[in-house]
C-alpha positions as CSV (number, residue, x, y, z in Angstrom):
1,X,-6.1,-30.0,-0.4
2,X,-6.6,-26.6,0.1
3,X,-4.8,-23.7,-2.2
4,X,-3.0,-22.4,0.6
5,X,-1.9,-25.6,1.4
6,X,-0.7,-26.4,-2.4
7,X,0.9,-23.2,-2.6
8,X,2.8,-24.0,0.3
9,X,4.1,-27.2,-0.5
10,X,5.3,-25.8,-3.9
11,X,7.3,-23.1,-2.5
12,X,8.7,-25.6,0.2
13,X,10.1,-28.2,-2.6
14,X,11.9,-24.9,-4.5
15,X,13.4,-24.3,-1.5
16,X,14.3,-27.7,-1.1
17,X,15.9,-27.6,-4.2
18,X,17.9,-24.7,-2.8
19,X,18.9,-26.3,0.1
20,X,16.5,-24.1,2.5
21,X,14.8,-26.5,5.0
22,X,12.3,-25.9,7.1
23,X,14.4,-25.3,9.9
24,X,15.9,-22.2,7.6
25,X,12.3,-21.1,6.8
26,X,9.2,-22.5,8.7
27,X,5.9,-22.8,7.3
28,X,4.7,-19.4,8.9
29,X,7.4,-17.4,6.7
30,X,5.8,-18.9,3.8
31,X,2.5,-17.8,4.2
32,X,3.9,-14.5,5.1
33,X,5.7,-14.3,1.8
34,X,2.6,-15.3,0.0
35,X,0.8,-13.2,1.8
36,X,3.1,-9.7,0.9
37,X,2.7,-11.1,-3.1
38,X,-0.5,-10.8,-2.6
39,X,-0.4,-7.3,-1.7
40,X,1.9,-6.4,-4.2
41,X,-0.5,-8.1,-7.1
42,X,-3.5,-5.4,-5.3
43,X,-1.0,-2.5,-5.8
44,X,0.2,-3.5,-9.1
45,X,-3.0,-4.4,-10.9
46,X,-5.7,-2.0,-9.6
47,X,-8.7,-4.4,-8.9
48,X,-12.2,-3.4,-8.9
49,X,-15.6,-4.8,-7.3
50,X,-18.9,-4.5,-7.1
51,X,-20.7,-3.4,-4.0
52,X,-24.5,-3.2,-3.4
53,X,-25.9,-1.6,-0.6
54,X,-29.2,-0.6,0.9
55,X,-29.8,2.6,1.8
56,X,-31.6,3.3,5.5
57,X,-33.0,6.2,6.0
58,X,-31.1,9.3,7.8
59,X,-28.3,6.5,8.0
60,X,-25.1,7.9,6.1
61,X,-22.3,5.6,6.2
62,X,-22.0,2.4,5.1
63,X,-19.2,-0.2,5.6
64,X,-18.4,-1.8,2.6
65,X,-16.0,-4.6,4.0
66,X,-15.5,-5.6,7.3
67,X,-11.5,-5.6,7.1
68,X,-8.8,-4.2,9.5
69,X,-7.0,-3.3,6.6
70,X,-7.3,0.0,4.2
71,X,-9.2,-2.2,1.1
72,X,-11.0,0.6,-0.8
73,X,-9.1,2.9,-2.8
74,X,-11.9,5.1,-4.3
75,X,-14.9,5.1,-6.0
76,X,-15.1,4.4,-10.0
77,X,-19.0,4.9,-10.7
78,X,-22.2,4.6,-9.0
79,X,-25.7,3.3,-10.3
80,X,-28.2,5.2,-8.4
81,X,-31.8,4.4,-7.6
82,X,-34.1,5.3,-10.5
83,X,-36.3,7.7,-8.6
84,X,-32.9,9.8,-7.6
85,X,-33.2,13.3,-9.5
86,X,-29.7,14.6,-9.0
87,X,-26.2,12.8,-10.1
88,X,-24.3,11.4,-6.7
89,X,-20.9,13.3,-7.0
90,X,-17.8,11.2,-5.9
91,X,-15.6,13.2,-3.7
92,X,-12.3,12.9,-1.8
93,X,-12.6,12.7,1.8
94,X,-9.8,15.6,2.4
95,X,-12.6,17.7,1.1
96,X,-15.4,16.3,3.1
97,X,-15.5,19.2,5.5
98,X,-16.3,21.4,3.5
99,X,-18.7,19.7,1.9
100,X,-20.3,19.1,5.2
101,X,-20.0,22.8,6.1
102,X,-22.6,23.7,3.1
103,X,-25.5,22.1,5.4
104,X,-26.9,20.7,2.0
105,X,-30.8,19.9,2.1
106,X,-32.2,17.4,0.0
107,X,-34.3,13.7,-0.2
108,X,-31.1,12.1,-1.6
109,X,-27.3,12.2,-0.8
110,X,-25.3,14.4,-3.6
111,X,-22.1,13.5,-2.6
112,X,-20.3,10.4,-1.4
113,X,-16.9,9.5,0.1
114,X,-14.9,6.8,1.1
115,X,-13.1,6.7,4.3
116,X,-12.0,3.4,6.4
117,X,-13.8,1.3,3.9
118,X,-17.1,3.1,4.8
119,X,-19.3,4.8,1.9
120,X,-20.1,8.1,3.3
121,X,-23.2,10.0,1.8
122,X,-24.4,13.4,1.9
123,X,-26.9,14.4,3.0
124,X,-28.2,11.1,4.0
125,X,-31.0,9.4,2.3
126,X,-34.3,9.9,3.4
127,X,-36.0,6.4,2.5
128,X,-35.3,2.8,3.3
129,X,-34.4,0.0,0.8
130,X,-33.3,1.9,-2.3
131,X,-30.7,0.2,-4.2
132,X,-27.1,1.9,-4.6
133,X,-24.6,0.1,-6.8
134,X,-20.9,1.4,-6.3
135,X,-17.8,0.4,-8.5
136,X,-15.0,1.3,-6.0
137,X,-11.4,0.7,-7.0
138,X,-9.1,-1.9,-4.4
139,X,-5.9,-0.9,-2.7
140,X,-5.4,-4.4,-0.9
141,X,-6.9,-7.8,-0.2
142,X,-9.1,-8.0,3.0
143,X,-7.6,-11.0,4.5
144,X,-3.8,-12.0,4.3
145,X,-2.9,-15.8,3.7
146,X,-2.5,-17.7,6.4
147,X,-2.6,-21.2,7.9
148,X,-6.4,-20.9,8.2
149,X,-7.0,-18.5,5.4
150,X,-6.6,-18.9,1.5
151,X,-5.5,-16.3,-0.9
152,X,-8.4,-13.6,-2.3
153,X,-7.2,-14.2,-5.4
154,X,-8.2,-16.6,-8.0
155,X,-5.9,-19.9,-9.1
156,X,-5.1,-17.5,-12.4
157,X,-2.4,-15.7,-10.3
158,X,-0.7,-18.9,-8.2
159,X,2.5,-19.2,-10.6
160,X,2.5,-15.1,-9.5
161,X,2.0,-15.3,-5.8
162,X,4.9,-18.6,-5.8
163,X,7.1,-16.8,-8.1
164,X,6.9,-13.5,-5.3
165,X,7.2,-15.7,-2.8
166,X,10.2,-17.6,-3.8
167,X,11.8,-13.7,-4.5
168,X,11.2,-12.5,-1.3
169,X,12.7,-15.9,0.7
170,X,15.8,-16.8,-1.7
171,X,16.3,-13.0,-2.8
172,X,16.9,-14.5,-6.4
173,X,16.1,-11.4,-9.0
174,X,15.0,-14.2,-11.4
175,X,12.3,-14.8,-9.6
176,X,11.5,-11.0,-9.0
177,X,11.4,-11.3,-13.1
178,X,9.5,-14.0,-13.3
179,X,6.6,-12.8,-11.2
180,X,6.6,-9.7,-13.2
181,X,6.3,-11.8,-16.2
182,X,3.3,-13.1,-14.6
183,X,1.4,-10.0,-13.5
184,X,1.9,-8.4,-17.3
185,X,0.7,-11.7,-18.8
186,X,-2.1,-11.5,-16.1
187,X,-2.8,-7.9,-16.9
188,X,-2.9,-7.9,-20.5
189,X,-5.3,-11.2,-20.8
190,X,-7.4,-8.6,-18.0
191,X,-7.7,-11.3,-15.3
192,X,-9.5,-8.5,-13.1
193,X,-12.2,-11.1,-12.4
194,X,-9.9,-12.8,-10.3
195,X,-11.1,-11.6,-7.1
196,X,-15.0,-12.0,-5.8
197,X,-17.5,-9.1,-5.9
198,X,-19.1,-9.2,-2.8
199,X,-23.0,-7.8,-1.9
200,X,-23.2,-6.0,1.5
201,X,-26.8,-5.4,3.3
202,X,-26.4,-3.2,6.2
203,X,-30.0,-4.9,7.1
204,X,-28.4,-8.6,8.0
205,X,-24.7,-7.3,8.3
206,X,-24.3,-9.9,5.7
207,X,-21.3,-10.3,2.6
208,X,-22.3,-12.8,-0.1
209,X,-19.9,-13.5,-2.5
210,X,-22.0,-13.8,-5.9
């Protein structure tokens, strides 16, 4: 059986319990429900990852996941190539412009952004292959749960996303409780490995989940 499919079946037979039947709430609202938990675990929680890319020369953006939704909230660190001279200086992208304005001149980027999940770098590089490892910080899953698609987050945070769940149907504050009960628990045992790090190459247009 798959997760979503497990969740699913143990919100239905709470709701069973409370006398909601699936004509009251069909199976779509469920994965809906699961779905917004697991957005509000991203917002509560503040998950990082692990990207690698490699760089192409005079290519300066880099998409970092291939999401309609706004996943990257900014970047944490960065572990540069070894033959880079100079620091790579995180920056917000509402200043971007005026970095851009400078015209900076060099054989490796000295700033980077992050704007529509894209790394931005400037200047760009000027050689292929380099390595660039960025910690970036997560403001939501890429996927929501659906029918055909299971949760981003590990089992860890189930009882969490069934406990949000159940809140947001049956508007029952105990729940609400409850599934802050869970992310604190969650939280304090530092279950931030409960979401994949993924390895981008711009090369093959490839995400491998390591």
């Amino acid at each position: 059986m798959k997760r979503r499919e497990y969740l699913l079946g143990r919100v239905r037979k709470i709701l069973i319990r409370n006398n909601v039947g699936q004509n009251d709430v069909v199976n779509e609202d469920i994965y809906d429900a699961l779905s917004n938990g697991q957005n509000q675990i991203f917002a509560l929680v503040n998950f990082e990852r692990e990207y690698s890319i490699y760089l192409i020369a005079d290519e300066a953006e880099y998409e970092l996941v291939q999401s309609d939704k706004d996943v990257i909230g900014g970047i944490k660190q960065f572990i540069t190539p070894t033959a880079w001279t100079y620091s790579l200086t995180p920056i917000r992208y509402s200043y971007w412009e005026e970095i851009k304005k400078r015209g900076l001149t060099s054989t490796q980027p000295l700033y980077a952004t992050i704007f529509n999940n894209k790394l931005i770098l400037e200047p760009a590089p000027s050689t292929d292959d380099e390595e660039l490892k960025i910690w970036a910080t997560l403001k939501s899953p890429e996927e929501d749960i659906t029918k055909d698609d299971e949760p981003e987050l590990s089992i860890e945070w189930d009882e969490a996303l069934k406990f949000y769940a159940l809140w947001e149907i049956l508007g029952d504050k105990d729940y609400c409780n409850l599934f802050m009960g869970q992310i604190e628990i969650l939280k304090k045992n530092r279950a931030k490995t409960g979401i994949p790090y993924k390895n981008y190459n711009p090369q093959t247009n490839t995400n491998v989940i390591l």
